[in-house]
C-alpha positions in Angstrom: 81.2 126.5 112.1 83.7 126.4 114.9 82.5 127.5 118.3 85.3 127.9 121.5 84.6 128.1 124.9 86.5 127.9 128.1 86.4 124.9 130.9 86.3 126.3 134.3 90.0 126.1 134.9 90.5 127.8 132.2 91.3 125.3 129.6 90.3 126.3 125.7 88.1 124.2 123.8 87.0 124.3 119.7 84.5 122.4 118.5 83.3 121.5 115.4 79.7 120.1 114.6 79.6 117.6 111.7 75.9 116.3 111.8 76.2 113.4 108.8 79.4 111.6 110.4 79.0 108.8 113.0 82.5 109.5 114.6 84.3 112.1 116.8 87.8 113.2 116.7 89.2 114.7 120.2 92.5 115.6 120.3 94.3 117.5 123.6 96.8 119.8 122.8 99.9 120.9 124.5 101.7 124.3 123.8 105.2 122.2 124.7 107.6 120.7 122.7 111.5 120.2 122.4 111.3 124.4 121.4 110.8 125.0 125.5 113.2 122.4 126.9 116.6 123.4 128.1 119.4 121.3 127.0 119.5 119.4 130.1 115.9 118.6 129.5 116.4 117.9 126.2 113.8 114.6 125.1 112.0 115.4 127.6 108.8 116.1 125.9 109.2 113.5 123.5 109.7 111.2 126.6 106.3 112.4 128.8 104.2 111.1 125.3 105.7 108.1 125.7 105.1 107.6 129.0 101.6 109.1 129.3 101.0 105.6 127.6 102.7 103.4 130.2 100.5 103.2 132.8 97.5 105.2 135.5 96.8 105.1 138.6 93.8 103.1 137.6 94.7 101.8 134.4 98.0 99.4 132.8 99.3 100.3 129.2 97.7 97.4 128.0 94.2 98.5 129.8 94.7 101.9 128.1 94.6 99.9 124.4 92.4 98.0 125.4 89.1 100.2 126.1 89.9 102.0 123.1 90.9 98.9 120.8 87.6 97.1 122.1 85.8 99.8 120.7 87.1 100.1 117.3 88.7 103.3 118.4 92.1 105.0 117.9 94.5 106.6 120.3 98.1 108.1 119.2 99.9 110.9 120.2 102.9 113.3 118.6 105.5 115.2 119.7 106.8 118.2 117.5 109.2 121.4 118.6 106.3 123.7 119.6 103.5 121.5 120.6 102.5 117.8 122.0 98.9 116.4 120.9 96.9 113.5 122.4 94.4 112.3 120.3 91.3 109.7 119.2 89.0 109.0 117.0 86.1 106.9 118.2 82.1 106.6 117.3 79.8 109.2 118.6 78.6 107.0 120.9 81.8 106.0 122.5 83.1 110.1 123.4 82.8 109.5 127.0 85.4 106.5 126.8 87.8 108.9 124.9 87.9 111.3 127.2 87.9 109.9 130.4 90.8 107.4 128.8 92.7 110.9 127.7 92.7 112.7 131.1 93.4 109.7 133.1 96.8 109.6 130.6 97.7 113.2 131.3 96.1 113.7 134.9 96.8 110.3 136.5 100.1 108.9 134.9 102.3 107.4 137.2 105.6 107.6 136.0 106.9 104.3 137.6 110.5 103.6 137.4 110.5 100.9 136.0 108.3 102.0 133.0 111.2 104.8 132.6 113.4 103.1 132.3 112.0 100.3 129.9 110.5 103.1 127.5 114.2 104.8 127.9 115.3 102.2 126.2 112.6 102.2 123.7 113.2 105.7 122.8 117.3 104.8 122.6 116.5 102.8 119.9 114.4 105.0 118.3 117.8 107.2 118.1 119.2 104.1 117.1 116.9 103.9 113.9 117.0 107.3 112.8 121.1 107.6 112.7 120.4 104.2 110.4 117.9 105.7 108.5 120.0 109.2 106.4 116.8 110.5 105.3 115.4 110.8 108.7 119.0 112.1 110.1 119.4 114.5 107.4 116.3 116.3 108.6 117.3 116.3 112.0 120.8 117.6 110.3 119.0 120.9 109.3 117.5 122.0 112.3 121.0 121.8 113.6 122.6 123.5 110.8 119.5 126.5 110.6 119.4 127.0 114.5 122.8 125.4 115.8 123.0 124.6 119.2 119.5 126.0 120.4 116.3 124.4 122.0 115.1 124.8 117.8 118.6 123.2 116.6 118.5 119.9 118.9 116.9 116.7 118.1 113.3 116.2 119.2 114.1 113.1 120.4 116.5 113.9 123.0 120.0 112.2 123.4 121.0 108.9 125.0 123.1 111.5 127.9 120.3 113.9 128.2 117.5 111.2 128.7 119.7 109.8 131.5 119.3 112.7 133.4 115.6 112.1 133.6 113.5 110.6 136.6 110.1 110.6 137.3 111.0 113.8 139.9 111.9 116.2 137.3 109.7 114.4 134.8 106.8 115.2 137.0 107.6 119.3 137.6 108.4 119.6 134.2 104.5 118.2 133.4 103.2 120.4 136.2 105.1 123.7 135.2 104.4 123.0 131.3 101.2 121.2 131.5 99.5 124.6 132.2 95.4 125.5 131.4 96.8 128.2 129.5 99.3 125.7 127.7 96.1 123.4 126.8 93.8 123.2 123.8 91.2 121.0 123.5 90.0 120.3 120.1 86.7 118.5 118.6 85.1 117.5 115.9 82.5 115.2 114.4 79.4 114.3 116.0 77.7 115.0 119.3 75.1 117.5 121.1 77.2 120.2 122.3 75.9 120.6 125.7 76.8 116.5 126.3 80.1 117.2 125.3 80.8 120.6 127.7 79.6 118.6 130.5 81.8 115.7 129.5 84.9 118.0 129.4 84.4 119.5 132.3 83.7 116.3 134.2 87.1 115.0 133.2 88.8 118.4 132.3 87.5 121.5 133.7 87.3 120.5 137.4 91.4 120.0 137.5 93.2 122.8 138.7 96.3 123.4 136.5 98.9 125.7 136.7 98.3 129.0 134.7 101.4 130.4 133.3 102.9 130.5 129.9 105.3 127.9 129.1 108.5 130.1 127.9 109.2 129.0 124.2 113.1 129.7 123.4 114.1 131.8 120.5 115.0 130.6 117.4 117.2 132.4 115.4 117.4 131.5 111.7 121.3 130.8 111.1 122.5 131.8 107.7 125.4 130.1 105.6 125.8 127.0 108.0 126.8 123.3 106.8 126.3 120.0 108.7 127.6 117.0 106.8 127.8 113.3 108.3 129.8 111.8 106.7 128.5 107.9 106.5 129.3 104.9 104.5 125.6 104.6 102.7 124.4 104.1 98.8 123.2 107.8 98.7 123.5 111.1 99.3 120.9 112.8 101.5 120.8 116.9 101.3 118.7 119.5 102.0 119.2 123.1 101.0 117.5 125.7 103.3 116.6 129.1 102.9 115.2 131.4 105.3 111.0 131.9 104.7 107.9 133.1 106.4 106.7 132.0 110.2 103.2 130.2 110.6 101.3 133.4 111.4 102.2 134.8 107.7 99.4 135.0 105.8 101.5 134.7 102.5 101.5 131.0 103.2 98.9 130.7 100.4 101.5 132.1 97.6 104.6 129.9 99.1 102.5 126.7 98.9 101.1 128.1 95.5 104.6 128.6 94.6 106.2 124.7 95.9 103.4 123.3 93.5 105.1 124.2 90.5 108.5 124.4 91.8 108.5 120.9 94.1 105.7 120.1 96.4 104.7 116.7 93.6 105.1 114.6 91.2 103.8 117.2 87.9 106.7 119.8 90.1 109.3 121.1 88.2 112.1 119.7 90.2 110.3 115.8 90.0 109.8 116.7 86.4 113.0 117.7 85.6 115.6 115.5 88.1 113.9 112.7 88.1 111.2 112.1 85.3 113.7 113.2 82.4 116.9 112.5 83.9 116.9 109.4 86.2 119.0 111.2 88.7 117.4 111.2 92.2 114.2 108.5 93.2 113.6 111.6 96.0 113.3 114.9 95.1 110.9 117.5 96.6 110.7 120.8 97.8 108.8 121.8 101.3 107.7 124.9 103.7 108.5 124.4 107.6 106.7 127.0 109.3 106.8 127.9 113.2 106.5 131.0 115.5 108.8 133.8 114.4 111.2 131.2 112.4 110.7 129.5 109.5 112.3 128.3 106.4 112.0 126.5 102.7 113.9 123.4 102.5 114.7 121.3 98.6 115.5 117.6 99.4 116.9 114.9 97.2 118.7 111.9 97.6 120.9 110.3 95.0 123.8 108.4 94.0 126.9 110.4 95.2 128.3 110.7 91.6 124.9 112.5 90.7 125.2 114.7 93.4 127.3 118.0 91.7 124.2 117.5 88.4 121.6 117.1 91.0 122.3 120.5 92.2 123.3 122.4 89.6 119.7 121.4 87.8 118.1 122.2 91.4 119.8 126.1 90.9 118.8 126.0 87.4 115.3 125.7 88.6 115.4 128.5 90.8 117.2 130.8 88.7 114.5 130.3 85.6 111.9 131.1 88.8 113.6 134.4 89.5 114.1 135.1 86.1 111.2 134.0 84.1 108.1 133.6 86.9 105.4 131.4 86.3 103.4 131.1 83.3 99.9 132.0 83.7 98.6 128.3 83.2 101.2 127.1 86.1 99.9 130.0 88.3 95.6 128.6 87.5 96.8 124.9 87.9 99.2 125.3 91.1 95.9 126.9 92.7 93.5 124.3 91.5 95.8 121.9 92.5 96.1 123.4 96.1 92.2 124.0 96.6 91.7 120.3 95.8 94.2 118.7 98.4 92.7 121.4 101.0 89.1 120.0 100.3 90.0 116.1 100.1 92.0 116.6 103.3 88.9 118.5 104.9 87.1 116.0 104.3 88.8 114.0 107.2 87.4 114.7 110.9 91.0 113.8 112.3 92.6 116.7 110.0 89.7 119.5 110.5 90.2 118.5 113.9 94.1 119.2 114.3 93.6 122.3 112.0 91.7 123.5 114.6 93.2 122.8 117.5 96.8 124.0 116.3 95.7 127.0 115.1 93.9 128.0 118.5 97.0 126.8 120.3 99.2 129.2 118.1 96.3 132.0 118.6 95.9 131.8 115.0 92.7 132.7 112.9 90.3 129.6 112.2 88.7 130.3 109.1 86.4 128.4 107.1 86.7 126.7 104.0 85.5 129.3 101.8 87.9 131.7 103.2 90.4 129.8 102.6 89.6 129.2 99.2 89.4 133.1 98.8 92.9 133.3 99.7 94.1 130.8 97.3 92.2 132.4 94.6 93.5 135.9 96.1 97.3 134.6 95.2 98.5 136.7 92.3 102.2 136.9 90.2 103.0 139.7 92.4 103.0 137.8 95.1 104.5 134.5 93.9 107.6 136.8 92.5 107.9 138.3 96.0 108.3 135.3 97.7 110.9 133.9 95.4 112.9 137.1 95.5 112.4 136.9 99.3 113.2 133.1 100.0 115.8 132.2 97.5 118.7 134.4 98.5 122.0 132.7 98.0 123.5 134.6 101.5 120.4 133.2 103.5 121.5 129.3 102.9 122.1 126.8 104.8 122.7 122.7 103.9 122.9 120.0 105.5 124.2 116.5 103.9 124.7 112.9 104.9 126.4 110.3 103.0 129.9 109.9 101.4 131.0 113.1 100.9 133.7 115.1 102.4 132.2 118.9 101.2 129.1 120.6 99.8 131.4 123.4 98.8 130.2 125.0 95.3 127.6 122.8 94.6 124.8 125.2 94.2 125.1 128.6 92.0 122.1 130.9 92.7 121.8 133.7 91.2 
């Protein structure tokens, strides 16, 4: 059972007991990404994790490994649009390590220089590799092409101009005007005595004073009928085909991810099946839910040979046509679900992924229900549902692509009906 509680500055903390586990999972959570930088700022969040690794006032980047290496712990940290989390995994008996290690990163970093401008450099070639990598630019491709030039459309990462721009001045009021107590969630789970840990969290949390206000989060506007192609001199074509869908608060996540099963989300999918299985025509072919606040959308993704592109697609619409036309059969519908409860309860059974479940849905003020409640609501998913959502998602007027390879135009490649 989840229990939350607040820190004395006003911080939010969820914790989860696991008594038969030897470990703990503690991850920090930010409620700031690339979704609340402006495009001068742009990297900027992806940056701060990076640096929050660099260097204390009391500790060097190699003494920061160190004390968690020497334990047999793990430390990492991620960077999406709407959130940053900081995170280990350690034994039980090691949770006062993690967490004084943690708040020294995000309390005490110092933001040298020097360290800026060496992980600058880092993160340029981090750009570097995803323009050499088309799978990983054609994602970034569809952001652009479903939210243009917004704080939603632009590159988590930042570009080589805008990171320029940064210094550890600005660096430093961005942390201290984003970095807020009502920005931070603090999220446990595995094993300890739940008084130890409060007093641990206030010792190296709760007695910091932190600015209180809500970071601003800029709008994202889902863009209809918009096309990015990059045009590049590579073996395959890389596309994705978007459609406008559901936000992460929507409740009717259980039917969409229902629905991928059969239609993409593995290897028994239709589109696997069907594209690559009996045909030979793509290596990559899957079909996948991005969900965020008041935005969302469905995205298809294959890469193949460019001369396979025009079948590729036309057996992608063929798939989503015999969807809107035919539905599921019953037996898809009973083995989608099964299918969906068992990769909830393997997952579950990780402390790092109850952990982040928790902690993101308290950051996005969202419900955390158990496991048996969620298991109700995949059981609860019905053909009424799954037909809404296809009529919903796969509108031909609500699409948007994005391509990157040789090829010159995506014109007429897909015919929805």
């Amino acid at each position: 059972m989840h229990k939350t509680k607040k820190l004395s500055n006003g911080i939010r903390v969820v914790w989860e007991q696991i008594p038969y586990v030897r470990s703990i999972s503690i991850g920090v959570w930010i409620g700031n990404g690339s979704r609340s930088e402006t495009i001068t700022e742009s990297g900027m969040s992806h940056y701060i994790e990076h640096m929050f690794f660099k260097g204390t006032q009391k500790r060097t980047a190699k003494q920061i490994a160190y004390e968690i290496d020497s334990i047999g712990g793990q430390i990492n940290a991620f960077t999406t649009r709407e959130y940053t989390c900081y995170y280990t995994k350690t034994l039980d008996e090691h949770t006062d390590i993690a967490l004084d290690v943690l708040s020294d990163m995000i309390f005490s970093s110092k933001l040298d220089i020097n360290d800026m401008n060496l992980e600058r450099k880092v993160i340029c070639e981090e750009i570097n590799m995803y323009e050499d990598e088309p799978e990983e630019l054609v994602n970034d491709l569809i952001f652009e092409a479903c939210y243009g030039d917004t704080a939603m459309g632009r590159s988590i990462l930042g570009t080589k101009q805008s990171l320029e721009g940064i210094n550890p001045q600005n660096m430093r009021e961005y942390i201290n005007s984003h970095y807020t107590s009502a920005n931070t969630v603090i999220s446990v789970s595995g094993h300890f005595e739940e008084n130890a840990l409060y007093e641990l969290l206030e010792k190296y949390f709760g007695r910091k004073a932190m600015c209180e206000n809500k970071v601003k989060m800029y709008d994202g506007v889902y863009i209809p009928g918009n096309i990015k192609i990059r045009e590049k001199d590579c073996e395959q074509v890389q596309l994705i085909a978007a459609f406008e869908s559901i936000d992460v608060k929507d409740d009717r996540v259980y039917g969409l991810l229902t629905l991928n099963n059969v239609f993409g989300g593995g290897m028994s999918s239709r589109l696997f099946q069907n594209i690559r299985e009996k045909r030979g025509l793509a290596y990559s072919v899957y079909a996948y839910h991005s969900a965020y606040i008041d935005t969302g959308f469905f995205g298809i993704a294959a890469g193949m040979a460019p001369n396979n592109l025009n079948k590729v697609c036309e057996l992608i619409s063929d798939e989503i046509n015999n969807l809107k036309k035919y539905r599921l059969s019953d037996d898809e519908l009973k083995m989608a679900k099964e299918q969906l409860k068992g990769n909830y309860i393997l997952s579950y059974e990780s402390i790092g992924a109850r952990m982040q479940a928790a902690g993101r849905n308290l950051l996005l003020d969202k419900e955390i229900i158990s496991p048996e409640e969620v298991i109700d609501k995949i059981n609860s998913v019905s053909h009424d549902t799954i037909a809404e959502l296809t009529d919903m998602i796969f509108d031909k007027n609500k699409m948007s692509i994005a391509a990157v390879g040789a090829i010159k135009t995506v014109d007429n490649l897909f015919n929805i009906k």
